[in-house]
N, CA and C of each residue as an Amber inpcrd file, in Angstrom:
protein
   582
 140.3540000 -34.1520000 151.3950000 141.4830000 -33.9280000 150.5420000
 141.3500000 -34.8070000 149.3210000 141.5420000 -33.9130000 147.8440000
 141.2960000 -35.2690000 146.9090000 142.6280000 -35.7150000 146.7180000
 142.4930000 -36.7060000 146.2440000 143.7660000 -37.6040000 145.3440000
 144.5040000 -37.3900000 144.4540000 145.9330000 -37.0240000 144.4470000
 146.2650000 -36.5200000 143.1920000 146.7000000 -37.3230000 142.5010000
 146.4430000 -37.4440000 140.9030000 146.8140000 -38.3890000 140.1500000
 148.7100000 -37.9050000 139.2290000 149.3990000 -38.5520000 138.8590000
 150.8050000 -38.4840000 138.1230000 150.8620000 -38.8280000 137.3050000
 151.1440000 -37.7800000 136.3210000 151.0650000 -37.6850000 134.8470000
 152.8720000 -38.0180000 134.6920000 153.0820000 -38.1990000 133.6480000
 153.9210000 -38.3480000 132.7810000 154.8050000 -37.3550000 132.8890000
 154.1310000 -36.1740000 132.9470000 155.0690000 -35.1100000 132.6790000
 155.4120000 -34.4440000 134.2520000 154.1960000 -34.6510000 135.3250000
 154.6180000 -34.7580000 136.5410000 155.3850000 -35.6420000 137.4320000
 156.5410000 -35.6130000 138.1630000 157.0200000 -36.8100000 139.2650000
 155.9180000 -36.7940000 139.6320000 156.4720000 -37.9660000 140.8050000
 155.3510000 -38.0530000 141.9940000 155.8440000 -37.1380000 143.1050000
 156.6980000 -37.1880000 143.2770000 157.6040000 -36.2490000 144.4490000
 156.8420000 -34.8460000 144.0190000 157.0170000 -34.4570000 142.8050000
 156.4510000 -32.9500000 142.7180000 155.3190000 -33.0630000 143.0930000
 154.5330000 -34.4070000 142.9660000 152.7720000 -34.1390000 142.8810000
 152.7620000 -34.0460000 143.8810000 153.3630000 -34.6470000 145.3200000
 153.1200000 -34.7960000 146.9880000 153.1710000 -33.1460000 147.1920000
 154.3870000 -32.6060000 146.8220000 154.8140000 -30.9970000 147.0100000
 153.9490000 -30.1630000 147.1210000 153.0150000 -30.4640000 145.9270000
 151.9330000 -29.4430000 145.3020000 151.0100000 -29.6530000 146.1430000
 150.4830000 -30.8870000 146.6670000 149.5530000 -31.1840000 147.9460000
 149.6990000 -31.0970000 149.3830000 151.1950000 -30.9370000 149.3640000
 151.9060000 -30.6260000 151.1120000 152.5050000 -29.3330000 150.9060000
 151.6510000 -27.9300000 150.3770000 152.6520000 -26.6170000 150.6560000
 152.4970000 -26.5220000 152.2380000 153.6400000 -25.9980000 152.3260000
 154.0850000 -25.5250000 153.8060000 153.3790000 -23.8640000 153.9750000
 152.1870000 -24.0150000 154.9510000 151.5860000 -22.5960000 155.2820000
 152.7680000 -21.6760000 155.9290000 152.7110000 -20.5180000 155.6600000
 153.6360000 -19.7940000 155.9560000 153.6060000 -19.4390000 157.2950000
 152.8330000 -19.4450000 157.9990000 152.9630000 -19.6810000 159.4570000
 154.1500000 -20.6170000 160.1260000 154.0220000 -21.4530000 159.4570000
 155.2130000 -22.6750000 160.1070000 156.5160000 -22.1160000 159.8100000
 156.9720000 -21.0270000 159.2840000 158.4520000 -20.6510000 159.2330000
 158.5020000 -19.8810000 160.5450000 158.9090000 -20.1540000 161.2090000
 159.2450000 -19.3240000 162.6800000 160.1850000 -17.7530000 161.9990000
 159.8690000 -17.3310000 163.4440000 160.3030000 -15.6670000 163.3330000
 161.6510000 -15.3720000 163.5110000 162.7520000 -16.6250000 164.4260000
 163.8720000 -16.7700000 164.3840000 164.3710000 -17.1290000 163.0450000
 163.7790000 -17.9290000 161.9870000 164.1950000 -18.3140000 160.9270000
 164.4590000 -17.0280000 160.2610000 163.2600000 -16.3230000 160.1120000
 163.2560000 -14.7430000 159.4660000 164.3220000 -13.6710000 159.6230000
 164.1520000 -13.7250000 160.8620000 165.3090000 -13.1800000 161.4040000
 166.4970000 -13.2830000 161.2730000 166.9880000 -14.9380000 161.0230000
 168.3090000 -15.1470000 160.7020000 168.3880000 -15.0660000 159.3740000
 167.7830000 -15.1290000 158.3440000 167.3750000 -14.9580000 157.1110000
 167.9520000 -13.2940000 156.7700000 167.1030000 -12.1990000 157.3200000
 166.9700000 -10.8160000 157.4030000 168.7360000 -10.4110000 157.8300000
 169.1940000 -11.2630000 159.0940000 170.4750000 -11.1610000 159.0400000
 171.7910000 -11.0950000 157.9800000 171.6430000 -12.1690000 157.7890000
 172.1990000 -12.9620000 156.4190000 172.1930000 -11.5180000 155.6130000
 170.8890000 -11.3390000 155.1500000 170.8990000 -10.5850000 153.8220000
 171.8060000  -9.4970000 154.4270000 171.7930000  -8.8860000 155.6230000
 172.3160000  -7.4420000 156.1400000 173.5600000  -7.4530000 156.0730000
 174.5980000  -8.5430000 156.3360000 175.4520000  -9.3190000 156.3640000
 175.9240000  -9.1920000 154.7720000 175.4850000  -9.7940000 154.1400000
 175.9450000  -9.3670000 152.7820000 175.9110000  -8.4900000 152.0530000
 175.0850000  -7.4420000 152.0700000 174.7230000  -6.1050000 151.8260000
 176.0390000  -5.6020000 152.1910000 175.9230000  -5.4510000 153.8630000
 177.1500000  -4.6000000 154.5430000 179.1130000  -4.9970000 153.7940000
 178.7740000  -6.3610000 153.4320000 180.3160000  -6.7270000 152.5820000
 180.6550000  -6.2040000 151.1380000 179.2910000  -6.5280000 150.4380000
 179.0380000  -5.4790000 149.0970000 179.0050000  -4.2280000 149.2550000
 178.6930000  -3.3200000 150.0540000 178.5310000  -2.0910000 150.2240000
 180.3900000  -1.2740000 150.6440000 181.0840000  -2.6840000 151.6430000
 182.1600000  -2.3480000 151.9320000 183.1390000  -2.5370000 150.7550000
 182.9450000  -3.5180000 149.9890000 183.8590000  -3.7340000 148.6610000
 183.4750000  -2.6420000 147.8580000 182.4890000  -2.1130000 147.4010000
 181.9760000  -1.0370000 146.6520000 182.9600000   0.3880000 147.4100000
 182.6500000   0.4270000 148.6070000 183.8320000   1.9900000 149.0120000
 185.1360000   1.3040000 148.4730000 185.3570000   0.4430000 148.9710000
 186.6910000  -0.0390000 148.4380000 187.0940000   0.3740000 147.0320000
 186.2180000  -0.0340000 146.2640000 186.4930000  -0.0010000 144.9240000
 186.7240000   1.3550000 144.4340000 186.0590000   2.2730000 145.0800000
 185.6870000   3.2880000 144.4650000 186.5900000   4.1740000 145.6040000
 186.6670000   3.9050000 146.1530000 188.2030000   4.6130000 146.9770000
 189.7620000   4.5110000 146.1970000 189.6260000   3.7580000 145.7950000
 190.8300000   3.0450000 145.0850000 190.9890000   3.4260000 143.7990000
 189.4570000   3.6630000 142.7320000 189.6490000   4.4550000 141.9230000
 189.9230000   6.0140000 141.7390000 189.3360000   6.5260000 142.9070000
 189.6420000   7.8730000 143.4020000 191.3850000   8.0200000 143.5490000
 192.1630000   6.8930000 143.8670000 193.5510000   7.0590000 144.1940000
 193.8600000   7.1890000 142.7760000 193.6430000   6.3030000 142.2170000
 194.3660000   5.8220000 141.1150000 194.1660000   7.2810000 140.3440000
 192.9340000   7.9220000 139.8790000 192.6540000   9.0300000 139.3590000
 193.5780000   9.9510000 139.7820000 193.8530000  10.2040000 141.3520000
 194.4220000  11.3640000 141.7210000 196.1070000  11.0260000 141.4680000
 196.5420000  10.0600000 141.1910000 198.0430000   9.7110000 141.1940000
 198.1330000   9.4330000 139.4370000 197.2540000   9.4880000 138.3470000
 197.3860000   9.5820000 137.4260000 197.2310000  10.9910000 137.0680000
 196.7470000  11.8110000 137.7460000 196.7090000  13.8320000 137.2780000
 197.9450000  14.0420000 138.0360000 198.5820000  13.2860000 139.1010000
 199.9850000  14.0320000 139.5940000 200.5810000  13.6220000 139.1320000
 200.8660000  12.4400000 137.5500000 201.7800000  12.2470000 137.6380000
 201.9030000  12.6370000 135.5800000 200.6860000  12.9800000 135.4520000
 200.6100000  14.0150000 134.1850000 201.0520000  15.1420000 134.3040000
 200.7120000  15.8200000 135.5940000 201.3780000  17.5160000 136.1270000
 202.6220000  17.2070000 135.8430000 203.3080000  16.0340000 136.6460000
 204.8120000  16.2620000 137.0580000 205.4490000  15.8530000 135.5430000
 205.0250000  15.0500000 134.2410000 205.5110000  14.5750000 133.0800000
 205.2680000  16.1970000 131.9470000 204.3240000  16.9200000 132.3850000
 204.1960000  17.8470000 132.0170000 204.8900000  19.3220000 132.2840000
 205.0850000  19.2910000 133.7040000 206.5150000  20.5310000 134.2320000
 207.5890000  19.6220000 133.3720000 207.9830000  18.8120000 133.3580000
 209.2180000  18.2870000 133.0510000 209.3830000  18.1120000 131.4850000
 208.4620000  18.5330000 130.7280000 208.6220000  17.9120000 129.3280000
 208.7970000  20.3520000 129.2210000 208.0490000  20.8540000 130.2620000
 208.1330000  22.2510000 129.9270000 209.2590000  22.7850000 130.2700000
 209.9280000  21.8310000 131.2710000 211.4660000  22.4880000 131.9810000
 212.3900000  22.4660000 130.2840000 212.5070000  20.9020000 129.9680000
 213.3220000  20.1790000 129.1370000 213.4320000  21.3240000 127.3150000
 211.7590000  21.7670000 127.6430000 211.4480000  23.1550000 126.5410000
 212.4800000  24.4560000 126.8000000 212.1500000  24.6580000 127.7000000
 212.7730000  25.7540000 128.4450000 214.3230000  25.4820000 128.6370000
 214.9220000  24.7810000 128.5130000 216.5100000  24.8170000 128.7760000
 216.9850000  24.6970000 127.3090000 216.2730000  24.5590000 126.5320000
 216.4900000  24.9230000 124.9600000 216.0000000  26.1120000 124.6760000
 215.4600000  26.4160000 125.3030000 214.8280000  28.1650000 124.3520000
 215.7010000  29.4700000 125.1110000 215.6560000  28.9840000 126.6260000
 216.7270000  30.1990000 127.0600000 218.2810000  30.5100000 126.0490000
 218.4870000  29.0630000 125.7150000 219.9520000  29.8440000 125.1440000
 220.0220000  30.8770000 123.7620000 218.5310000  30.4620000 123.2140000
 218.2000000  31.0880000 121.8220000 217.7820000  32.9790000 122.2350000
 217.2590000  32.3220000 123.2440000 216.6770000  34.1070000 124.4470000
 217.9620000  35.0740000 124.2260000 219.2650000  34.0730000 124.7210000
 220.5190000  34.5860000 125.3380000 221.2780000  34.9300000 124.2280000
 221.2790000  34.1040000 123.1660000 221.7800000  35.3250000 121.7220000
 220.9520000  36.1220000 120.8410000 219.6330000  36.3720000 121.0990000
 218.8030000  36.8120000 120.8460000 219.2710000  38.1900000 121.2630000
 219.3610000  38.4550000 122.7480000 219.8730000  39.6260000 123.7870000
 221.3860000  40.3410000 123.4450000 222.0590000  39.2050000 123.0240000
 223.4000000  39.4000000 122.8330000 223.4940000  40.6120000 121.4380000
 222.6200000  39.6930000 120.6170000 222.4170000  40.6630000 118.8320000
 222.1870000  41.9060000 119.1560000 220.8420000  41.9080000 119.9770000
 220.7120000  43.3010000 120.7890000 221.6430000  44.5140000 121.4560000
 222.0640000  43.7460000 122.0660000 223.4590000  44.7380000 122.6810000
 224.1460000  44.8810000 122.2390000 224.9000000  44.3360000 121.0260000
 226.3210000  44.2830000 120.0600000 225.2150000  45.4680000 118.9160000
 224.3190000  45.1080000 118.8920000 223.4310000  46.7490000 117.9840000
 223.0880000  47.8820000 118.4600000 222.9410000  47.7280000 119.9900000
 223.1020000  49.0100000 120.7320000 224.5350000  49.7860000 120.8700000
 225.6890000  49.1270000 121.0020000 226.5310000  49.7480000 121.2940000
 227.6800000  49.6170000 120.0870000 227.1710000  49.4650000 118.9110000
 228.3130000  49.7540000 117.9240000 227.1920000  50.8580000 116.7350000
 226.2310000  50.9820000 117.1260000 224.6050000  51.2700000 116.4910000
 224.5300000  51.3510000 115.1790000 225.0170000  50.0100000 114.4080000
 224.7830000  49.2890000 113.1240000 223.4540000  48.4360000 113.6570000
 223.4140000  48.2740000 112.1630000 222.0110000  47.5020000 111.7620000
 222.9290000  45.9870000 111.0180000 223.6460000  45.9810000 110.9050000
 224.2880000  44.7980000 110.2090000 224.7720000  43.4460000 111.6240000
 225.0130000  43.7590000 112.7690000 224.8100000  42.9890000 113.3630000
 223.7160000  42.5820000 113.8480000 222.6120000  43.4210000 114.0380000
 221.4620000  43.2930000 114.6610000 220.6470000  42.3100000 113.4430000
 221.1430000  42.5640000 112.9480000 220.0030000  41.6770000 111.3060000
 220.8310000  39.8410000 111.4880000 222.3920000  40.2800000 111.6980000
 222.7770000  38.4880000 111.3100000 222.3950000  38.1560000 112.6030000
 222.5470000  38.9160000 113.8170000 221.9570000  38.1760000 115.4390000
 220.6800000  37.5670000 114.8180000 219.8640000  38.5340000 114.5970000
 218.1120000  37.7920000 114.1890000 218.0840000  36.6780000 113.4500000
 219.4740000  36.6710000 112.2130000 219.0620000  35.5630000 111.5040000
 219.8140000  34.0330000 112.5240000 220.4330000  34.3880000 112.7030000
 221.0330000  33.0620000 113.9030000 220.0620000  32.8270000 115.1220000
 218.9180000  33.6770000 115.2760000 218.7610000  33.5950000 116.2440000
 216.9440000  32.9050000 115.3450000 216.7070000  33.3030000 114.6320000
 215.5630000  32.3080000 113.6520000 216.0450000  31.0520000 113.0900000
 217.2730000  30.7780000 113.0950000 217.7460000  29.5560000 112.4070000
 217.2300000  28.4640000 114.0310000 218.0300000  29.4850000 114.8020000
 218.2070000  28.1750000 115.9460000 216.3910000  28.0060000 116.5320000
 215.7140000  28.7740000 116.3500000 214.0580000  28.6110000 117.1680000
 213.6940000  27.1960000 115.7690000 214.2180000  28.0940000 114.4180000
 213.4490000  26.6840000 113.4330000 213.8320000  25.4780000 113.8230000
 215.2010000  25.4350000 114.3460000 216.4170000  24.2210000 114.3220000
 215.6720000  23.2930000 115.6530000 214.8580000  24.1990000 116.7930000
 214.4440000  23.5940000 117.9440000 212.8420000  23.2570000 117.7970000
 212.1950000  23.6520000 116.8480000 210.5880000  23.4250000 116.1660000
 210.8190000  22.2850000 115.7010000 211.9490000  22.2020000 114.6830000
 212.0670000  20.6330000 114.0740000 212.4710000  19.6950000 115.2840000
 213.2410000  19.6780000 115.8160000 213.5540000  19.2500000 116.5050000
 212.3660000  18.1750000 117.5680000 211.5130000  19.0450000 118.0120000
 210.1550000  18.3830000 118.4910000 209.0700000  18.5110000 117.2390000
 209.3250000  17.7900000 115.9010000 208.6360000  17.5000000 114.5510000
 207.5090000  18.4350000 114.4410000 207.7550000  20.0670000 114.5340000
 207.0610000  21.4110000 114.3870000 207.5240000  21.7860000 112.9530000
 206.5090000  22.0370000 112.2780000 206.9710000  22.4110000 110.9450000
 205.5590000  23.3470000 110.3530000 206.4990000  24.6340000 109.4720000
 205.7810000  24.9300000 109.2330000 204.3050000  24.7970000 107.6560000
 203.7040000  25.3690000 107.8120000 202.7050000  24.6070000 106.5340000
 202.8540000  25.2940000 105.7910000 203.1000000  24.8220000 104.2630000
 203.4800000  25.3920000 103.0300000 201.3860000  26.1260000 102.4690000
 201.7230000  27.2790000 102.0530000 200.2780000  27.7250000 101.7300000
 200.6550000  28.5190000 100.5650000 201.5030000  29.6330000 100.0070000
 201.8970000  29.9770000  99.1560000 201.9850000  29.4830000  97.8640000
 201.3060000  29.2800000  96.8560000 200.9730000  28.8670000  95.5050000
 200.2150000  27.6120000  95.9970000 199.5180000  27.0180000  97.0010000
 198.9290000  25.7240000  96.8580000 197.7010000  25.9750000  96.7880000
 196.8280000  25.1120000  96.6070000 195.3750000  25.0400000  96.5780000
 194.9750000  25.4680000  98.0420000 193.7920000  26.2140000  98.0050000
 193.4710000  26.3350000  99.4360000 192.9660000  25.0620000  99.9930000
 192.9290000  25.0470000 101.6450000 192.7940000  23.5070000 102.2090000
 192.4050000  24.4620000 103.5180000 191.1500000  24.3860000 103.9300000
 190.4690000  24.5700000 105.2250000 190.7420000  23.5200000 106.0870000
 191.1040000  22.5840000 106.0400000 192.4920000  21.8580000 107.2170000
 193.3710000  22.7190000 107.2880000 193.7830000  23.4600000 106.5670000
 195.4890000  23.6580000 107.0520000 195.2290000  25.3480000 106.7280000
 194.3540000  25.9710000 106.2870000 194.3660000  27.4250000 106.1070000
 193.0590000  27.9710000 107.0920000 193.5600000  29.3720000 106.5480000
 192.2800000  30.4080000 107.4520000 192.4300000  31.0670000 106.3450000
 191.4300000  31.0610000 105.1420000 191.3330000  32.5210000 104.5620000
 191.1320000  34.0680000 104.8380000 191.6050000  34.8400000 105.3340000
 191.3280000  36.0470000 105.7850000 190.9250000  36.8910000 104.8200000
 190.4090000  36.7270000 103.1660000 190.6740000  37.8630000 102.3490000
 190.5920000  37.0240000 100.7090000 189.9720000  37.5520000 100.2900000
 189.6890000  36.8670000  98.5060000 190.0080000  38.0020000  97.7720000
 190.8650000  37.7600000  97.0740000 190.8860000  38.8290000  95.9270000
 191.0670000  38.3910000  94.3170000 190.2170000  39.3080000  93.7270000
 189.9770000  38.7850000  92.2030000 191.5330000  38.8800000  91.4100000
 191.3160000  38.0510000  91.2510000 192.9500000  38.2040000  90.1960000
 192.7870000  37.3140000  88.4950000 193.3510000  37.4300000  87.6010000
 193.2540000  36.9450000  86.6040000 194.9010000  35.9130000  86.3070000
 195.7620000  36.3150000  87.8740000 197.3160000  35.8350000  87.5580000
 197.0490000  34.4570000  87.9490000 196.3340000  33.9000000  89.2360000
 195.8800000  32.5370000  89.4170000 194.6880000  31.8320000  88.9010000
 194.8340000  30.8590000  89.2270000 193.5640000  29.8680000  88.9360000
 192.6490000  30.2740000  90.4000000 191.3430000  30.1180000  90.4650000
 190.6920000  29.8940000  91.3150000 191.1710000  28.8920000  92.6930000
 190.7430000  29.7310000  93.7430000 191.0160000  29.2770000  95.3030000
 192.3810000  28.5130000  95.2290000 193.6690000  29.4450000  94.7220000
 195.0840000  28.7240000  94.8590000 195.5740000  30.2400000  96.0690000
 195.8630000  29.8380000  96.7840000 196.5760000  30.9010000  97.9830000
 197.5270000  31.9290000  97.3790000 197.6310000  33.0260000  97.3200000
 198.3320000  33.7100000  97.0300000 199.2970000  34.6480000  97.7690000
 198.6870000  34.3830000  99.0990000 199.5890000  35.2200000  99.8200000
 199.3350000  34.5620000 101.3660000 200.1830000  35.1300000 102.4850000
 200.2700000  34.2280000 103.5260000 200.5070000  35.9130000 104.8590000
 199.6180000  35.7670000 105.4130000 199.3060000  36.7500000 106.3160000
 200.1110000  35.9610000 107.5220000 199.6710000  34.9080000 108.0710000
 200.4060000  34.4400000 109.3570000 201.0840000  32.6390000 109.1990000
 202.2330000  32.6820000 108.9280000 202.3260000  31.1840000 109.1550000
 201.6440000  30.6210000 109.8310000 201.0680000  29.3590000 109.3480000
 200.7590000  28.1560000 110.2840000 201.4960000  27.2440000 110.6300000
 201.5290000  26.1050000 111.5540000 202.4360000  25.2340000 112.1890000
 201.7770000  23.9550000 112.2770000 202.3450000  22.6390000 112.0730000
 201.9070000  21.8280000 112.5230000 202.7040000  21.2850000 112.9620000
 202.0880000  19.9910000 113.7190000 203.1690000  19.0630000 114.5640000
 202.8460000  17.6440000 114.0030000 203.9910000  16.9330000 113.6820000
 203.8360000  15.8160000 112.3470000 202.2790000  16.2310000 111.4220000
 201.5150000  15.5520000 111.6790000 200.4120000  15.4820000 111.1740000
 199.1410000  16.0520000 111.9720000 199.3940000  17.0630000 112.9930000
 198.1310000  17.6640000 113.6380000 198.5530000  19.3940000 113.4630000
 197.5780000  19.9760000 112.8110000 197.7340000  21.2380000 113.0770000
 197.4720000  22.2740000 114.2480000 198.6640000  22.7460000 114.5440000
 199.0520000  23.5790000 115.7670000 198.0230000  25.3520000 115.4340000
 198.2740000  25.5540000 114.6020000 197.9830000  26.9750000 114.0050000
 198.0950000  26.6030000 112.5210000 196.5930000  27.2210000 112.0990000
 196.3310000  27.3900000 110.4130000 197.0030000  28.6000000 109.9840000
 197.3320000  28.4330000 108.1400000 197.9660000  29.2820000 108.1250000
 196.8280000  30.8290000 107.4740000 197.2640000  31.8620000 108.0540000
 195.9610000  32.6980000 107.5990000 196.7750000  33.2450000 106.1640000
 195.3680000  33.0530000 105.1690000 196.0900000  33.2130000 103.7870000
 194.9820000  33.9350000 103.0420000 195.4340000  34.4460000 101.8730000
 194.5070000  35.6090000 100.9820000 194.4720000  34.3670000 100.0860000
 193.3620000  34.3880000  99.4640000 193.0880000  33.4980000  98.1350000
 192.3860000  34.1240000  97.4040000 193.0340000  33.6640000  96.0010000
 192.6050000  33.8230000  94.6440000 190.9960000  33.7110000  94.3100000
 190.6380000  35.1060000  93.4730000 189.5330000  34.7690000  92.9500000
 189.1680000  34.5430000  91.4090000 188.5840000  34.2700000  90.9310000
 189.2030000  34.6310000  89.8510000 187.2520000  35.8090000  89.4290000
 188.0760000  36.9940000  88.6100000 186.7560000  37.7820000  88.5890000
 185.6190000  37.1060000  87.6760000 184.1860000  37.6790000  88.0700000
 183.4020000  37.2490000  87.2850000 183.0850000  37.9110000  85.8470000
 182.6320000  36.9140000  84.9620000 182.9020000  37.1560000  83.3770000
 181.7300000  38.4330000  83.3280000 181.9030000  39.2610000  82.7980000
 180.8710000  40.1240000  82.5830000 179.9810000  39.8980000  81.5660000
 178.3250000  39.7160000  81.5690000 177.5380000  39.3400000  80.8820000
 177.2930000  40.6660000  79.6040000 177.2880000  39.6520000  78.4400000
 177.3710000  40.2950000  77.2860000 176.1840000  40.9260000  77.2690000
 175.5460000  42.1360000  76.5950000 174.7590000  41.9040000  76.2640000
 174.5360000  42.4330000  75.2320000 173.4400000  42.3040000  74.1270000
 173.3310000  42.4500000  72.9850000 172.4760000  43.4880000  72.5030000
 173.1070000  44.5310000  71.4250000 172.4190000  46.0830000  71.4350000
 171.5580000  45.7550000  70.1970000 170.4220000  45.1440000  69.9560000
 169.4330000  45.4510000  68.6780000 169.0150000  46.9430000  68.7320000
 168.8050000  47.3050000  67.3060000 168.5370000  48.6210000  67.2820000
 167.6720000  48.0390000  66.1520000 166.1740000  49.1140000  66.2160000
 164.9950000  48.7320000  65.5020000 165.1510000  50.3990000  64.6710000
């Protein structure tokens, strides 16, 4: 066996270490074993906290969609006990025009009965989008239709096929609109005669 010498940058304790490794034979098979345990042992607690965890997120998931369903029937009930009564003079205009068979009630039913649907749109901040003389805006329009005109300026809306709707600041439905073209200039051209 040679001599080991200790440097500066080596202890001596490390230098003995490096000259006394322990052959791996000398770890007995009970050691291993309890070793091999151990690890199984902790595995099996990590593995059990892991279902845990993930059981628990599974709850939480399923009691956050039942409890969106149930905020969602209830925000549609709360819809619905406002729109039936608009239904119910809606029906009423109807029958007071069936059985007197004027058109003059049937027209003011409709208009009371469009006041109160606008009156319940605002109400949950539904409004509709102004498109009629504005610039066109592919946020807030659907052009369905260009037509040449010389009465507008270029791409200003001129007409309004389907209201659109928004809700504060998100659009529900674009509004479908005809826009302005304006026609193209017809090229001059010039008659030399030789």
């Amino acid at each position: 066996m040679e001599p080991t010498t200790t440097t500066p940058e080596m202890p001596e304790a490390q230098a003995q270490a490096t000259t006394q490794e322990t052959p791996a034979a000398e770890i007995s098979v009970e050691q291993l074993q309890a070793r091999v345990s151990e690890l199984e042992q902790a595995y099996e607690e990590q593995r059990n906290l892991y279902l845990r965890a993930l059981a628990d997120f599974q709850n939480y998931r399923r009691r956050q969609q039942e409890e969106m369903e149930r905020q969602r029937g209830l925000l549609l009930e709360a819809l619905m006990e406002e729109l039936l009564p608009i239904l119910d003079n809606f029906e009423r205009a109807l029958q007071a025009a069936e059985a007197t068979r004027e058109l003059e009630p049937l027209l003011e039913g409709v208009r009371i009965t469009e006041r109160q649907i606008k009156a319940l749109l605002a109400r949950y901040d539904i409004h509709p989008i102004e498109a009629i003389g504005q610039p066109f805006d592919p946020n807030f329009h659907e052009a369905i239709q260009r037509v040449e005109t010389t009465d507008y300026e270029d791409g200003i809306v001129i007409d309004e096929v389907e209201r659109g709707y928004r809700m504060g600041e998100r659009v529900l439905r674009p509004s479908r609109v005809i826009v302005a073209r304006r026609p193209s200039e017809p090229s001059q051209s010039i008659d030399v005669q030789v």
